[in-house]
C-alpha positions in Angstrom: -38.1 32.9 20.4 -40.5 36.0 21.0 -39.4 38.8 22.4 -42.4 38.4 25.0 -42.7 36.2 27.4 -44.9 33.1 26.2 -46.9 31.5 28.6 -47.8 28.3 28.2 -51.8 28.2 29.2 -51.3 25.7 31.7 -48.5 27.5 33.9 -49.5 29.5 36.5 -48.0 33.5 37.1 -48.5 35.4 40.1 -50.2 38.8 40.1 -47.1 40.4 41.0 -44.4 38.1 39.6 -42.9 40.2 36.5 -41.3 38.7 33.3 -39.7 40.8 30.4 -38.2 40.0 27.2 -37.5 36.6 25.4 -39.0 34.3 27.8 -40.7 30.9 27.8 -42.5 29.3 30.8 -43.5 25.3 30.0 -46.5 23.2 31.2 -47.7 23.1 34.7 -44.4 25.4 35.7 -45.5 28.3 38.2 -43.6 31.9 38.6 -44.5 32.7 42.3 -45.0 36.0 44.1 -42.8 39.3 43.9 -40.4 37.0 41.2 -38.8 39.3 38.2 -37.2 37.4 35.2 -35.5 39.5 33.0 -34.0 38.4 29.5 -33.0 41.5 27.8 -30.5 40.1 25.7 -30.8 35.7 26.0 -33.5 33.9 26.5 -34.7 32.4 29.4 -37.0 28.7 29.7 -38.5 27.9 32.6 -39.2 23.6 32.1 -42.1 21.6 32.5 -43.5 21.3 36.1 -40.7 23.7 37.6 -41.3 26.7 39.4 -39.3 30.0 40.3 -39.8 30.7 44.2 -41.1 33.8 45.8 -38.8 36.8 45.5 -36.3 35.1 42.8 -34.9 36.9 40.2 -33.3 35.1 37.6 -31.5 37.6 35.2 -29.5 36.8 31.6 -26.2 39.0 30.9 -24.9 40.5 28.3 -23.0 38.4 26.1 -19.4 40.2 26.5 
């Protein structure tokens, strides 16, 4: 997994949604307004078809 976000070229991201590190959005998922998904450490996959809501933020820990 990259440690950029990779978009699949049929999802959709809002202007002002924000994604950082080791993440993977599928086909036909959406990341809505003002969301932040941050994967500093894990990675995060966001499935076919789903979508993160406005304002979400979805966040991977540290593994301790």
């Amino acid at each position: 997994m990259s440690a950029t976000p990779v978009v699949d070229p049929s999802a959709w991201i809002a202007p002002t949604a924000q994604l950082f590190g080791a993440i993977a959005i599928g086909p036909d998922a959406s990341v809505w307004h003002q969301a932040v998904l941050r994967a500093e450490c894990q990675e995060i996959r966001i499935g076919r078809m789903s979508n993160v809501q406005d304002f979400v933020m979805v966040h991977v820990p540290y593994d301790g």
